[in-house]
Wavefront OBJ file of the C-alpha trace (Angstrom):
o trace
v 0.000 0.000 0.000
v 1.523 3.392 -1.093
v 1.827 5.473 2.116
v 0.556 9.353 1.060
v -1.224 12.083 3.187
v -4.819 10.619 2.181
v -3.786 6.828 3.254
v -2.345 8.638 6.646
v -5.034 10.526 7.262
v -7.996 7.532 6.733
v -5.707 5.020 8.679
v -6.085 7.223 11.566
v -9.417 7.707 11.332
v -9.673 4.145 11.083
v -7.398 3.647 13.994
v -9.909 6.236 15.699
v -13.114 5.096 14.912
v -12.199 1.501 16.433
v -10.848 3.593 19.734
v -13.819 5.457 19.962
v -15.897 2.209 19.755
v -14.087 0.700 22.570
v -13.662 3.102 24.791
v -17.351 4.496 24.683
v -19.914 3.892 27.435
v -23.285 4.940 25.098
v -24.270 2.763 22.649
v -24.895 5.815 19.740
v -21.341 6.659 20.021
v -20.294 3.119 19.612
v -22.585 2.822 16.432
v -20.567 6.622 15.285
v -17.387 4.784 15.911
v -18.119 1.895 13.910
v -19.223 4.335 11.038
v -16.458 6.353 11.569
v -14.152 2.954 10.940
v -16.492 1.475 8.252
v -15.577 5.171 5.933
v -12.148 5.295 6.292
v -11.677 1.163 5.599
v -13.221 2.200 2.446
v -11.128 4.431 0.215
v -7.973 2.416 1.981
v -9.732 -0.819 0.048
v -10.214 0.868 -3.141
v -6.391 2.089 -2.851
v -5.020 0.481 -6.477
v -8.124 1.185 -8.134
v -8.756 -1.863 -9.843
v -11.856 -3.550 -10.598
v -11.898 -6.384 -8.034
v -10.835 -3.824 -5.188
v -13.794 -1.601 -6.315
v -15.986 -4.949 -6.369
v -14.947 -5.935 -2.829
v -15.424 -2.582 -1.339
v -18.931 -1.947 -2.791
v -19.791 -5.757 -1.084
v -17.774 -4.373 2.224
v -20.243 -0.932 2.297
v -23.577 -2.660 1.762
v -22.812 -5.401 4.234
v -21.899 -3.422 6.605
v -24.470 -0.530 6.265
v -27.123 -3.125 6.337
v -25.407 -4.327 9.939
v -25.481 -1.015 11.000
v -29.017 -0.355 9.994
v -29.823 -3.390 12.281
v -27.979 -1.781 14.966
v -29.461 1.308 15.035
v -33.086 -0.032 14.629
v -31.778 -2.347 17.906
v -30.977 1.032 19.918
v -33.986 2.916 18.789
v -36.406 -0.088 19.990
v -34.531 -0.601 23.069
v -34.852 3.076 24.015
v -38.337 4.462 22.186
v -40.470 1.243 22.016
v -41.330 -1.285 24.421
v -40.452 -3.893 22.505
v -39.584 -7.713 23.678
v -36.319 -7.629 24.913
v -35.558 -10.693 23.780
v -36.345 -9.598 19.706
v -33.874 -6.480 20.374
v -31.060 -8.790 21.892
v -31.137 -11.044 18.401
v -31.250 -8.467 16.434
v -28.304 -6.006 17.853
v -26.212 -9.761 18.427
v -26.810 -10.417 14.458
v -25.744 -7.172 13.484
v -22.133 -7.539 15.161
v -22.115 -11.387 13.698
v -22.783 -9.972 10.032
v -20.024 -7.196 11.310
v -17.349 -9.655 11.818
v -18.187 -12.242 9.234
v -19.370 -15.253 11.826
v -21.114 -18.075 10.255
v -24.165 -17.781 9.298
v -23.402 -14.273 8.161
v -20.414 -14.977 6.482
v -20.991 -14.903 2.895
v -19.744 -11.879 1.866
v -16.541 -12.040 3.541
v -14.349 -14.848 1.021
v -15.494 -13.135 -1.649
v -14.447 -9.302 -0.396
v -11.001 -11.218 0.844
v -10.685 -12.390 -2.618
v -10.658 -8.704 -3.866
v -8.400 -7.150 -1.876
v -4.997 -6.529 -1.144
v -2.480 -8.974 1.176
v -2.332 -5.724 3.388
v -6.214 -5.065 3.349
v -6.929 -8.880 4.220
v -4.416 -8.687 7.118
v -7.084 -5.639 8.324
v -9.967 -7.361 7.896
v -9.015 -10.321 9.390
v -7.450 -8.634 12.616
v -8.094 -5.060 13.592
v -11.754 -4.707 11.720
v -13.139 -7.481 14.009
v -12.001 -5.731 17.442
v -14.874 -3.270 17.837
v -17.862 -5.652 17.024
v -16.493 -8.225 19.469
v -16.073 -5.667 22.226
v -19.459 -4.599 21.522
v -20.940 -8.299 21.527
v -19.150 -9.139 24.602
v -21.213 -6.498 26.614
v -24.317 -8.683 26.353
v -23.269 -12.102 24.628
v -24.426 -14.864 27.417
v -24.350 -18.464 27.252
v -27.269 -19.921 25.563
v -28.594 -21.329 22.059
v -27.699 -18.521 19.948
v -23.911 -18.458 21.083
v -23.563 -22.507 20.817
v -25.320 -22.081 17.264
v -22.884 -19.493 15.823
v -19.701 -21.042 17.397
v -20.796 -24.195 15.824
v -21.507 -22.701 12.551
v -18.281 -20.938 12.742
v -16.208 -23.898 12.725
v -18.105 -26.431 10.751
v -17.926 -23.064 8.070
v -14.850 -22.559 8.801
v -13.588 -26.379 8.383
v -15.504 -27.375 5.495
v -15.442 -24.235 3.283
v -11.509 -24.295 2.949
v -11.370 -27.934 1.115
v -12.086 -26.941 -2.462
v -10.050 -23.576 -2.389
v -7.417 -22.573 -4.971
v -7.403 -19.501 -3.607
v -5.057 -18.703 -0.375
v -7.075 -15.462 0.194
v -10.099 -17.398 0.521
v -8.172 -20.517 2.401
v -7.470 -17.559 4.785
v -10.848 -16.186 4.955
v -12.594 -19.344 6.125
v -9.967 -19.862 8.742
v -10.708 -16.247 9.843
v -14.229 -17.812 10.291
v -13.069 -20.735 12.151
v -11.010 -18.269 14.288
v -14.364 -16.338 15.117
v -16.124 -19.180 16.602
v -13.162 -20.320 19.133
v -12.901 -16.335 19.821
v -16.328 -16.388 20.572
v -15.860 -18.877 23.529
v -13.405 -17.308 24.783
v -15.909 -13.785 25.143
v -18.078 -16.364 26.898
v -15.188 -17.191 28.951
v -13.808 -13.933 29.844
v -12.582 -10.909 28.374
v -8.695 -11.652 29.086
v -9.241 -14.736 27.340
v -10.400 -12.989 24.088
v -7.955 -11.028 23.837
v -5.266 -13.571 24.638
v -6.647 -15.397 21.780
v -6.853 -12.709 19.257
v -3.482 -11.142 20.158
v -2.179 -14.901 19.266
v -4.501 -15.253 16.376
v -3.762 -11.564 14.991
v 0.170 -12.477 15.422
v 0.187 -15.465 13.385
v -2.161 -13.883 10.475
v -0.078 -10.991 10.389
v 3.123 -13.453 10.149
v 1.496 -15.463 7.302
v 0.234 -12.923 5.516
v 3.709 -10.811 5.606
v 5.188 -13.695 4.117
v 2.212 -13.640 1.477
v 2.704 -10.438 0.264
v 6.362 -10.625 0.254
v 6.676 -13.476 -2.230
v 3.416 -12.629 -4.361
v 1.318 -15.574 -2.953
v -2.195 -15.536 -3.987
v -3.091 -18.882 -5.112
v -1.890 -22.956 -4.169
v -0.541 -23.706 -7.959
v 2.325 -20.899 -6.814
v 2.958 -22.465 -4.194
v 3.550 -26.259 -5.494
v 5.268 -24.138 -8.318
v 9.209 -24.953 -8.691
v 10.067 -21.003 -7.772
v 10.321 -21.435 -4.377
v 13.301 -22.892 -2.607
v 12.847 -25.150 0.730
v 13.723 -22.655 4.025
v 11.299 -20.561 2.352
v 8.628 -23.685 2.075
v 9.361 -24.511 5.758
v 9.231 -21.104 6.835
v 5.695 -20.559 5.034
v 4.299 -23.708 6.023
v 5.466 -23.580 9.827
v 3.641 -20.374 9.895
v 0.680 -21.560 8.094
v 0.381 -24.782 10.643
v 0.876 -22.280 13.745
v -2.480 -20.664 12.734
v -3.880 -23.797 12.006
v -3.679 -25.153 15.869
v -0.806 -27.479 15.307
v 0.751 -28.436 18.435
v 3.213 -27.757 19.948
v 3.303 -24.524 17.897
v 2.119 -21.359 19.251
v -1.445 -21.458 17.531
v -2.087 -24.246 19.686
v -1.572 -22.282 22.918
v -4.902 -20.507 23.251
v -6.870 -23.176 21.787
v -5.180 -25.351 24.515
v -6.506 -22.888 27.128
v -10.037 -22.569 26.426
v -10.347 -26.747 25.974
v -9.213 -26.750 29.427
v -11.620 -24.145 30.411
v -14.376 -25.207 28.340
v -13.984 -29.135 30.440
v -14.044 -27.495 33.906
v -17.301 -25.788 32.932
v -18.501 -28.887 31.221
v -19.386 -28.641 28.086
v -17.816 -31.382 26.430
v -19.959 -31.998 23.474
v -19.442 -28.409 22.185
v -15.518 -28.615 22.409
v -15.192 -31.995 21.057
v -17.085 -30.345 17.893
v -14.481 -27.534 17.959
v -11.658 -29.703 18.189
v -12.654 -31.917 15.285
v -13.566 -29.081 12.832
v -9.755 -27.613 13.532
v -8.919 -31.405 12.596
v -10.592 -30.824 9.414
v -8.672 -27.779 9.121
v -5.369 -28.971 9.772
v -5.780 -31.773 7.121
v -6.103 -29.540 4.062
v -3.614 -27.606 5.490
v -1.146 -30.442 5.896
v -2.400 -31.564 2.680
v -1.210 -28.365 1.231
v 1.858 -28.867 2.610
v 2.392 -31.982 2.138
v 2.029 -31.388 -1.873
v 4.230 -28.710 -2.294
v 7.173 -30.429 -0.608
v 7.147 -34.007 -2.351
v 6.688 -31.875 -5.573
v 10.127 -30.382 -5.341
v 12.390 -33.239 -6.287
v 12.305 -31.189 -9.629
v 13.583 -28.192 -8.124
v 16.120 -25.677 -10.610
v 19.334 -23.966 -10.057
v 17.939 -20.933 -11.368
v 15.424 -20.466 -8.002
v 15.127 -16.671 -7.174
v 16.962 -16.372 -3.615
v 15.885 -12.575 -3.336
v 14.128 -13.673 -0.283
v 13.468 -11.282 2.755
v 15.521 -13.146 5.407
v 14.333 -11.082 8.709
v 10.601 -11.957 7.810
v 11.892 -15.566 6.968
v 13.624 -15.646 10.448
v 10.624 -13.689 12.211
v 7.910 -16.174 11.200
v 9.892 -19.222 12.619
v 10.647 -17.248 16.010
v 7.055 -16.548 15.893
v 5.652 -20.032 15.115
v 8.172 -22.263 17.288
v 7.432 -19.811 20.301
v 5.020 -21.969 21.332
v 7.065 -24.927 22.307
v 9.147 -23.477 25.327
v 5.780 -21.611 26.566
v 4.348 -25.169 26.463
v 7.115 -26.844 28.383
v 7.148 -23.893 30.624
v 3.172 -24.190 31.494
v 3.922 -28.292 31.838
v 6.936 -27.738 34.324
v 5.218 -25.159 36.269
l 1 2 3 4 5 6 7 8 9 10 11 12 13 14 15 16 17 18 19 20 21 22 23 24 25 26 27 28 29 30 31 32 33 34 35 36 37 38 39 40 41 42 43 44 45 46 47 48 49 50 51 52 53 54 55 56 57 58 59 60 61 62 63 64 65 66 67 68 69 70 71 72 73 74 75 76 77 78 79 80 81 82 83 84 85 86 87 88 89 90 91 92 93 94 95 96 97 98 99 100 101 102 103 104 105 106 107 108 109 110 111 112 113 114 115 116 117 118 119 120 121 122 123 124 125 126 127 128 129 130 131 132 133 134 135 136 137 138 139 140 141 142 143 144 145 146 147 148 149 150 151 152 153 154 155 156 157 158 159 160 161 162 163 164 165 166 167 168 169 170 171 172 173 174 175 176 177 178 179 180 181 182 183 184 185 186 187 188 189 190 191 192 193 194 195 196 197 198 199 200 201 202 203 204 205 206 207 208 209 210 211 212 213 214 215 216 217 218 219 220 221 222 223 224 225 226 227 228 229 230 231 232 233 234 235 236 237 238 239 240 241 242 243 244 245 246 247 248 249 250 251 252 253 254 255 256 257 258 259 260 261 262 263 264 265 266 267 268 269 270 271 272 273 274 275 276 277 278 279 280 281 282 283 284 285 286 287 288 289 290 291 292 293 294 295 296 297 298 299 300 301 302 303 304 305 306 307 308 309 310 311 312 313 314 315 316 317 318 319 320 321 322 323 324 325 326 327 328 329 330 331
């Protein structure tokens, strides 16, 4: 992304807009934040131009102005007309689900991902889904609507990744995976959210760096013969990480709210989770797995013009996990 005044001044507004959301303790200037956000993600989406950018941001604006339609009719009914409390609830809770792309809503978001930028996706995926969890979290609760959109999330989120070519999309549905475990951890507690989506938005960013630095968009580049093995390793360690893999970091918070989730007993609904991220891993490793028995035909001519401090960060990154793991297991 090319870094003038205009792309300054609507990053801070973005950077703003989520703040004000956040930080706010009136609904109406929690909905103004989120509008504030929603019109400077815009023009950064549409930065190149092109058409699919301008296709992806027109899909981004209706979605969310529809959500935050639903919002605001939520607020006015809660405040103006006796309405049944329990209507107003669903209706404000579907608006931040559509927000942040959680299955059932989800539809829009693999094909806006598909349409955008590396450094776009890495925004939608991380910092775009901080205000309407904060703002679900004030009155999510434990019951059949949660359960139903975790669920969703990661059956989605599993099953919608298998007949990608696409990484963008790959990435998307994992995003929607993500949502459902982050989710339970709002149930949870708040510290557990956001020790989940710090994790979560560390290992996206990671992958996605690496992305963007080699010109990754779809799986036929990577089983291509261009790239040489540390860089394979490096992308596919990452790639794992996010997927849950023990004993990589990924696999940390995951590992904390299946702990959680048996003390408070509900089994059934984690045993789901953890087979969906099963699901995951497999065309993951699958992925993998292709692009490295595919290289026996490698050439000397491979481009070694690689960015070695992003190659070195992502496997710091990614392999943090094991000490923290034997660290939790000695303690």
């Amino acid at each position: 992304m090319k870094m003038n005044l205009s792309m300054m001044l609507f990053t801070s507004s973005l950077i703003t807009g989520t703040l004000i959301t956040i930080s706010s303790s009136s609904w109406l200037l929690m909905w103004i934040g989120l509008e504030m956000n929603l019109m400077s993600f815009i023009p950064l989406m549409n930065n190149n131009k092109t058409p699919y950018e301008s296709e992806a941001s027109m899909k981004y604006f209706m979605v969310q102005a529809m959500a935050s339609m639903m919002l605001l009719m939520s607020l006015i009914m809660s405040e103006f007309i006796n309405f049944d409390k329990q209507f107003i609830y669903l209706v404000f809770l579907t608006s931040m689900f559509i927000k942040m792309g959680a299955a059932p809503f989800h539809f829009w978001f693999p094909g806006v991902m598909q349409g955008l930028s590396w450094t776009n996706c890495m925004l939608i995926m991380t910092w775009q889904k901080i205000a309407p969890m904060i703002m679900s979290s004030y009155i999510l609760t434990s019951g059949m609507m949660s359960n139903i959109i975790m669920l969703t999330s990661v059956i989605v989120g599993a099953i919608g990744g298998f007949n990608q070519t696409s990484i963008r999309k790959i990435m998307a549905y994992s995003s929607i995976s993500h949502i459902g475990w982050m989710i339970m951890a709002i149930l949870m507690s708040l510290n557990y959210w956001l020790m989940y989506f710090l994790f979560y938005s560390l290992l996206s960013i990671t992958v996605v760096l690496l992305m963007n630095n080699n010109s990754l968009f779809y799986l036929s580049q990577i089983f291509s013969l261009k790239m040489n093995n540390s860089l394979k390793f490096t992308l596919f360690l990452a790639i794992l990480s996010l997927g849950g893999l023990p004993p990589f970091l990924g696999f940390m918070p995951k590992w904390l709210i299946i702990q959680n989730c048996l003390l408070f007993e509900s089994t059934l609904l984690i045993i789901v989770m953890i087979m969906t991220t099963m699901i995951t891993l497999y065309f993951y490793l699958r992925m993998t797995y292709s692009a490295f028995t595919m290289n026996n035909m490698s050439t000397i001519w491979i481009n070694q013009n690689n960015n070695k401090s992003i190659m070195f960060m992502s496997v710091l990154i990614s392999m943090a996990g094991i000490p923290l793991i034997v660290a939790i297991n000695l303690y």
